[in-house]
KOLBAVO-36418 format. One record per atom (N, C-alpha, C): x, y, z; residue in one letter. Coordinates in steps of 0.2 Angstrom, whole numbers, always signed. Layout:
! residues N
<<X Y Z> 'a'>
...
! end
This chain:
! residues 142
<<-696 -334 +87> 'x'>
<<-699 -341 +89> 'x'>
<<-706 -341 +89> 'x'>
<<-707 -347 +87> 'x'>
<<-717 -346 +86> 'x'>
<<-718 -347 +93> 'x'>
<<-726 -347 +94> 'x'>
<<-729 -344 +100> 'x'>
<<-733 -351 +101> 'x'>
<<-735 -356 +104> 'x'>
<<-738 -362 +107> 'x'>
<<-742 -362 +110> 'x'>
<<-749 -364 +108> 'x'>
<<-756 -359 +109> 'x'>
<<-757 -368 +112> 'x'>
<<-759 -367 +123> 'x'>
<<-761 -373 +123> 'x'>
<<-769 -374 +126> 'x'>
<<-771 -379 +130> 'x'>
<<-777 -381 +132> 'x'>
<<-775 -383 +136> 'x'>
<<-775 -382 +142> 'x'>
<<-773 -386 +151> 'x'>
<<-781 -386 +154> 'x'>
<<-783 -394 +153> 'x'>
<<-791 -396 +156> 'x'>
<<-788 -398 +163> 'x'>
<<-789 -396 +167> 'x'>
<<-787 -398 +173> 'x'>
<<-793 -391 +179> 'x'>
<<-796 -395 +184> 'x'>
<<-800 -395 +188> 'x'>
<<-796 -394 +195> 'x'>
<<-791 -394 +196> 'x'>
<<-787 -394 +201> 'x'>
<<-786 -386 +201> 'x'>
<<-785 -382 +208> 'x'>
<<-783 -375 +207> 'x'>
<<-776 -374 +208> 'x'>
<<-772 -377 +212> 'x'>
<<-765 -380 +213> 'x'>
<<-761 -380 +207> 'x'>
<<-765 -386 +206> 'x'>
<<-761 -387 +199> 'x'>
<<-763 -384 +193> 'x'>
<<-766 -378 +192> 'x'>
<<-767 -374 +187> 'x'>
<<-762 -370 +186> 'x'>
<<-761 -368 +194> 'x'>
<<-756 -364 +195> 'x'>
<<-750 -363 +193> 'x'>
<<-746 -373 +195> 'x'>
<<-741 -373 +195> 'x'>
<<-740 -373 +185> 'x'>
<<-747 -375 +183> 'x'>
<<-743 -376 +176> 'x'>
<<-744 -369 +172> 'x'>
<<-746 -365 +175> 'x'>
<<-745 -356 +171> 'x'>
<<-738 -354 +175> 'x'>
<<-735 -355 +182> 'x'>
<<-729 -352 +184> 'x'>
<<-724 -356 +178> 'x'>
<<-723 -363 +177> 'x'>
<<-718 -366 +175> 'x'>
<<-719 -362 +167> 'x'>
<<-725 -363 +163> 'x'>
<<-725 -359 +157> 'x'>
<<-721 -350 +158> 'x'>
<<-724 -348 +162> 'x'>
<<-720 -342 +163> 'x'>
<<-714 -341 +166> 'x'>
<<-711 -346 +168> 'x'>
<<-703 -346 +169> 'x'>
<<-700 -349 +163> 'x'>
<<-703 -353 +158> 'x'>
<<-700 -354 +152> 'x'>
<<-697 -348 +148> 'x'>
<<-701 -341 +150> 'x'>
<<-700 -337 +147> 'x'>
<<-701 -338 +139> 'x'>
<<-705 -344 +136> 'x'>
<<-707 -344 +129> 'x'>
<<-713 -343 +126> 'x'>
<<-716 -339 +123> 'x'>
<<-721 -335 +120> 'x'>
<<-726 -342 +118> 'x'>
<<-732 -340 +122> 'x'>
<<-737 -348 +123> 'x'>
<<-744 -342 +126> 'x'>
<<-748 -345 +122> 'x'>
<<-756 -344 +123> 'x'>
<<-759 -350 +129> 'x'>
<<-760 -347 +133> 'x'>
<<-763 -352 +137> 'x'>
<<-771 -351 +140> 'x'>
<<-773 -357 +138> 'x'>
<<-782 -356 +139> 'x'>
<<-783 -362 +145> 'x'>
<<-786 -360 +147> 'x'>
<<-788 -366 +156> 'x'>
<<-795 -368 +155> 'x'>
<<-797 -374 +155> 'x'>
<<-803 -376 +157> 'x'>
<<-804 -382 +163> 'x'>
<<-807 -382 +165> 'x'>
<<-809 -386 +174> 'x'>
<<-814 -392 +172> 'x'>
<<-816 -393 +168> 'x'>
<<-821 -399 +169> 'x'>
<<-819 -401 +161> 'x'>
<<-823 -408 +160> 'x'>
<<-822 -412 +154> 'x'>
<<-828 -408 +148> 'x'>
<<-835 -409 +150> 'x'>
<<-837 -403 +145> 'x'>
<<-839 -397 +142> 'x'>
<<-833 -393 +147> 'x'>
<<-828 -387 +144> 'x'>
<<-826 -389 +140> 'x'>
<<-820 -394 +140> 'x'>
<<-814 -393 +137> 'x'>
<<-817 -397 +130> 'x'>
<<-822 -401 +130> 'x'>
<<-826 -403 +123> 'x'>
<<-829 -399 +119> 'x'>
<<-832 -392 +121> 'x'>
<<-835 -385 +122> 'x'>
<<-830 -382 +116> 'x'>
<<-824 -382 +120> 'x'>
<<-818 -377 +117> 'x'>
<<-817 -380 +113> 'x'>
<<-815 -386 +112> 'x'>
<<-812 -389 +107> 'x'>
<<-819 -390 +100> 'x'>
<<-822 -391 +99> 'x'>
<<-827 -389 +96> 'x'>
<<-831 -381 +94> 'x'>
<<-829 -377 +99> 'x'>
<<-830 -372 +97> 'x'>
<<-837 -370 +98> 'x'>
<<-842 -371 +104> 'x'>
<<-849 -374 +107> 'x'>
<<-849 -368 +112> 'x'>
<<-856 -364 +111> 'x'>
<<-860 -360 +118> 'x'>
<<-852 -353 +116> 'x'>
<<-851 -353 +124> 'x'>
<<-847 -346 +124> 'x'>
<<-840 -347 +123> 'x'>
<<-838 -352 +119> 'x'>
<<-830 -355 +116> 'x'>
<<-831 -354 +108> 'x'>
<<-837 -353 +106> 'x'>
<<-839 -351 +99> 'x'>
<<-832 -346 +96> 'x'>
<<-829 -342 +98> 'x'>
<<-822 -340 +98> 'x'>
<<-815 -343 +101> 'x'>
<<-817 -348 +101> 'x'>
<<-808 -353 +104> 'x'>
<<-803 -353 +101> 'x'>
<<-799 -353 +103> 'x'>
<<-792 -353 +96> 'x'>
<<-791 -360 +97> 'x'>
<<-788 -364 +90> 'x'>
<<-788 -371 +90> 'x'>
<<-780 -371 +93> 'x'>
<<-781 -374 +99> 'x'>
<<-773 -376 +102> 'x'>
<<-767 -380 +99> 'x'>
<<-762 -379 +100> 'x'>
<<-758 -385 +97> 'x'>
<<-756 -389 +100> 'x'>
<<-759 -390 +106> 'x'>
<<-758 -398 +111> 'x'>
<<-763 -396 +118> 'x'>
<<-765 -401 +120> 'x'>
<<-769 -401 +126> 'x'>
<<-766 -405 +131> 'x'>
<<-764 -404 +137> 'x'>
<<-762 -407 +143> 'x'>
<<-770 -408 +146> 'x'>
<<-770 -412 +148> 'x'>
<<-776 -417 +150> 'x'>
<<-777 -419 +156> 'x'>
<<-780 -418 +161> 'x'>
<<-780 -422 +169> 'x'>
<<-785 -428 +167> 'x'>
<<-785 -431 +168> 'x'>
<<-790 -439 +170> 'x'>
<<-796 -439 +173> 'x'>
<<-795 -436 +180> 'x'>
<<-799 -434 +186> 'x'>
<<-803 -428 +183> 'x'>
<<-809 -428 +181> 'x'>
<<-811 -422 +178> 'x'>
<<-818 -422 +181> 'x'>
<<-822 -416 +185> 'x'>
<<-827 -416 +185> 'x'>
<<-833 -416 +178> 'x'>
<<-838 -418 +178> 'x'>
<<-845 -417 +173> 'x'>
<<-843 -423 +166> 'x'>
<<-837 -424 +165> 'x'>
<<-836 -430 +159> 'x'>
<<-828 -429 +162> 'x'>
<<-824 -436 +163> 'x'>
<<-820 -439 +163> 'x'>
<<-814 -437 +159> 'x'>
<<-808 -438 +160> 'x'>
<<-803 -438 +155> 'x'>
<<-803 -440 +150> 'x'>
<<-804 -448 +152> 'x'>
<<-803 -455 +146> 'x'>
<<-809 -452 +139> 'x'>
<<-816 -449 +144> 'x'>
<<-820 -450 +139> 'x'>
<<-820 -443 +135> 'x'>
<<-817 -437 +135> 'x'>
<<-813 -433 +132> 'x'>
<<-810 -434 +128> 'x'>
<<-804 -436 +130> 'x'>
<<-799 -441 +126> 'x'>
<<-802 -444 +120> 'x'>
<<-804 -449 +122> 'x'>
<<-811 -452 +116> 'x'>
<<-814 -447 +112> 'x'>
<<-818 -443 +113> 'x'>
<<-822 -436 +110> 'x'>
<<-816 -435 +106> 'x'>
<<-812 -433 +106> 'x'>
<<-805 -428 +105> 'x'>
<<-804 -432 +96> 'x'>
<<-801 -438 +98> 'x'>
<<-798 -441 +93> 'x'>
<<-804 -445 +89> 'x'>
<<-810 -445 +91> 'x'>
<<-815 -447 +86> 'x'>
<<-818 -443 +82> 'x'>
<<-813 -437 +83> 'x'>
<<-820 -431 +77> 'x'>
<<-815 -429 +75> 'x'>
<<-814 -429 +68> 'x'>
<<-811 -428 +64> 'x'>
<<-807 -421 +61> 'x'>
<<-812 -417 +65> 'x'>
<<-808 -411 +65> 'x'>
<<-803 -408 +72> 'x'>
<<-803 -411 +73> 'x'>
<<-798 -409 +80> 'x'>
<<-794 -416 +82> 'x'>
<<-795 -421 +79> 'x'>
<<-792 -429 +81> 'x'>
<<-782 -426 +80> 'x'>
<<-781 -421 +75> 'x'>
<<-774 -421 +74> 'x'>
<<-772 -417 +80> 'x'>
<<-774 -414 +88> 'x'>
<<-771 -411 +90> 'x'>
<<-768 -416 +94> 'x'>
<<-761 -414 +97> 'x'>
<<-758 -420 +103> 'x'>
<<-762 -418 +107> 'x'>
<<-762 -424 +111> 'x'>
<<-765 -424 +118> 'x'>
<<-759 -427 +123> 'x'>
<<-757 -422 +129> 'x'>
<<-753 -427 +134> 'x'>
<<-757 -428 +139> 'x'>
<<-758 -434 +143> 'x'>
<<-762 -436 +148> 'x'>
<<-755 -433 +154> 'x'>
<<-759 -430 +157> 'x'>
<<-754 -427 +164> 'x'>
<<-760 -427 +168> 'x'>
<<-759 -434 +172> 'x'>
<<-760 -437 +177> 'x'>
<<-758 -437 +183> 'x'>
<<-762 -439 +191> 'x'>
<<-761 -442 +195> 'x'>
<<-759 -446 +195> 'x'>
<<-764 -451 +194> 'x'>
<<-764 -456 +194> 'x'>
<<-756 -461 +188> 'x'>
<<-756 -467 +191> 'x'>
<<-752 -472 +188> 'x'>
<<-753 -478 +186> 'x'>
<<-760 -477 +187> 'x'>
<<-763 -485 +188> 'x'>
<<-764 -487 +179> 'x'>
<<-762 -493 +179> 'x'>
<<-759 -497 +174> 'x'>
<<-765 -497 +167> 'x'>
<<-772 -497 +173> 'x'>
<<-780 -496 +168> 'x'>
<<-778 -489 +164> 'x'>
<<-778 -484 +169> 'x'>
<<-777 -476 +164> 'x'>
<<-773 -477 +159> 'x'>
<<-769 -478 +162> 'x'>
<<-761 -478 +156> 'x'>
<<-765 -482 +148> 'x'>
<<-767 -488 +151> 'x'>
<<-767 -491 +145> 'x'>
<<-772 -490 +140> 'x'>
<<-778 -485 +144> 'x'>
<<-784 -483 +140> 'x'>
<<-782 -477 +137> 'x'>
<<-775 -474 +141> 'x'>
<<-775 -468 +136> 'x'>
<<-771 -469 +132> 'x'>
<<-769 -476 +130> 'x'>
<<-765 -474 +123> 'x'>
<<-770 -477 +120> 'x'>
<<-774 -482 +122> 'x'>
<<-780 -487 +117> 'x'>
<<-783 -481 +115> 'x'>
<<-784 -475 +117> 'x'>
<<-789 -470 +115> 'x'>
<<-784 -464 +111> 'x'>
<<-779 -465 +110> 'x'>
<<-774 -463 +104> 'x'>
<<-769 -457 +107> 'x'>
<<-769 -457 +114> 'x'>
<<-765 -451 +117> 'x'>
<<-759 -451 +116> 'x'>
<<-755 -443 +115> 'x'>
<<-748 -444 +112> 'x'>
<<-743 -446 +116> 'x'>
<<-746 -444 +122> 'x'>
<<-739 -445 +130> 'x'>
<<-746 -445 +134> 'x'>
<<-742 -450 +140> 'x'>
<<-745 -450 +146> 'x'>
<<-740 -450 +152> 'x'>
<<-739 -445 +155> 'x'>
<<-736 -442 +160> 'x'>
<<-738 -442 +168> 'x'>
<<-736 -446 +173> 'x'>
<<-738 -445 +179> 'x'>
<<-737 -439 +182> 'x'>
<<-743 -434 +186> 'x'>
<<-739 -429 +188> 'x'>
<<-734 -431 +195> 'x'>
<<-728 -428 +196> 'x'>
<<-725 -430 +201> 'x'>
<<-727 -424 +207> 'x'>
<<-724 -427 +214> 'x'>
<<-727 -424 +219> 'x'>
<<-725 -417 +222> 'x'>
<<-718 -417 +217> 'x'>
<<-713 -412 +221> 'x'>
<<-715 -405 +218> 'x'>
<<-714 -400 +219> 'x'>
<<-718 -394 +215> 'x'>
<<-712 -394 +207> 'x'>
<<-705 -392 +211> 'x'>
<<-702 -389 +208> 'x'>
<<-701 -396 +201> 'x'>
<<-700 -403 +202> 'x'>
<<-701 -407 +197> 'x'>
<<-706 -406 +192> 'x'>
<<-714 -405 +195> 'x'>
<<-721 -404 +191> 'x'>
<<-717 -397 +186> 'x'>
<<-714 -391 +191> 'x'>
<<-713 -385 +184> 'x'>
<<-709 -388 +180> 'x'>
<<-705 -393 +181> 'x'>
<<-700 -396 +178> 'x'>
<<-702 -399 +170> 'x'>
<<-705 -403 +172> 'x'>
<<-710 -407 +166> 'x'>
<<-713 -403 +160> 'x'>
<<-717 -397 +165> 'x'>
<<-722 -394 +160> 'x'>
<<-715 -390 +156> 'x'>
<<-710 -388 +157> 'x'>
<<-706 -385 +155> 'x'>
<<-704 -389 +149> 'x'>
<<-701 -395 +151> 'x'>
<<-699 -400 +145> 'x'>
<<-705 -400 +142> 'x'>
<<-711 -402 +142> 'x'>
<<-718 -404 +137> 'x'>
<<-716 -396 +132> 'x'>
<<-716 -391 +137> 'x'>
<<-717 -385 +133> 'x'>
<<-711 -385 +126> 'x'>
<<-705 -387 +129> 'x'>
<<-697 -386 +123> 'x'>
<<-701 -391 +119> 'x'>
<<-702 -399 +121> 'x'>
<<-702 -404 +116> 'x'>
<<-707 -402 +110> 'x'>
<<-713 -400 +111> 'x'>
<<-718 -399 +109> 'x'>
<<-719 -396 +102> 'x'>
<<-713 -387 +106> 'x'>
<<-711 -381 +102> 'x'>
<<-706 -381 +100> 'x'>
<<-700 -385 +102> 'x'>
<<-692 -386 +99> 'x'>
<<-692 -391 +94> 'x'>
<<-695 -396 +95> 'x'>
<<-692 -404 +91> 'x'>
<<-698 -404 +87> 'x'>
<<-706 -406 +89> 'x'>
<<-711 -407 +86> 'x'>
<<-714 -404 +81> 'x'>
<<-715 -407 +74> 'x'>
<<-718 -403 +69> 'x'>
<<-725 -405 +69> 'x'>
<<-729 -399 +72> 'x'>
<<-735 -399 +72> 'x'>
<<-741 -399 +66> 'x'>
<<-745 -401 +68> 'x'>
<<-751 -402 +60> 'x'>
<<-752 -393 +60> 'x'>
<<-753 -392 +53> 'x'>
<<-755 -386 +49> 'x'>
<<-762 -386 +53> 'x'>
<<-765 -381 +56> 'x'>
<<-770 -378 +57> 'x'>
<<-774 -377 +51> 'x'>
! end
């Protein structure tokens, strides 16, 4: 089975947590790289400073709420540069307010996901993202 190299920007320590246990209870072979603020995860994804070495992931999980540059304007960054516009992006969110949702798809997001509040639902989700991603999805050539 192939291996699903991802990027979880998320600034949250809780919820970093919960999306490394659910990836390790999937028990499926996944590369996972953690960045906490918005111009990290533009850093990595560009390959900039000390991500000069980043493996290109094959999907980014996204928080909104980001400290130093925003989700939305990541999102933006992400899909206007031609060399990285083809990875999916999922917004996994707090939030549900009607503004986010609809900027993140005007900003070309693949899926936009509420985080839910309950723990074992949040592993639940990241688990589907993880199958749907790695089992159905045919992802762009690297």
């Amino acid at each position: 089975m192939a291996k699903l190299s991802v990027l979880v920007v998320e600034d949250k320590p809780s919820d970093v947590r919960l999306v490394v246990e659910a990836f390790r209870e999937s028990k499926v072979q996944n590369n996972l790289s953690i960045v906490g603020d918005g111009e990290e995860a533009v850093n990595f994804l560009k390959q900039k400073g000390k991500y000069k070495d980043a493996p290109r992931p094959d999907i980014i999980l996204l928080d909104l709420r980001l400290p130093k540059m925003g989700g939305l304007e990541v999102l933006k960054e992400i899909k206007e540069d031609k060399n990285i516009s083809s990875i999916p992006v999922v917004v996994l969110s707090n939030s549900d307010a009607e503004n986010d949702i609809n900027k993140s798809y005007e900003y070309k997001a693949n899926c936009y996901i509420t985080k839910p509040f309950a723990i074992t639902e949040f592993i639940e989700i990241v688990k589907y993202i993880e199958k749907f991603w790695l089992n159905y999805v045919k992802l762009p050539v690297k």
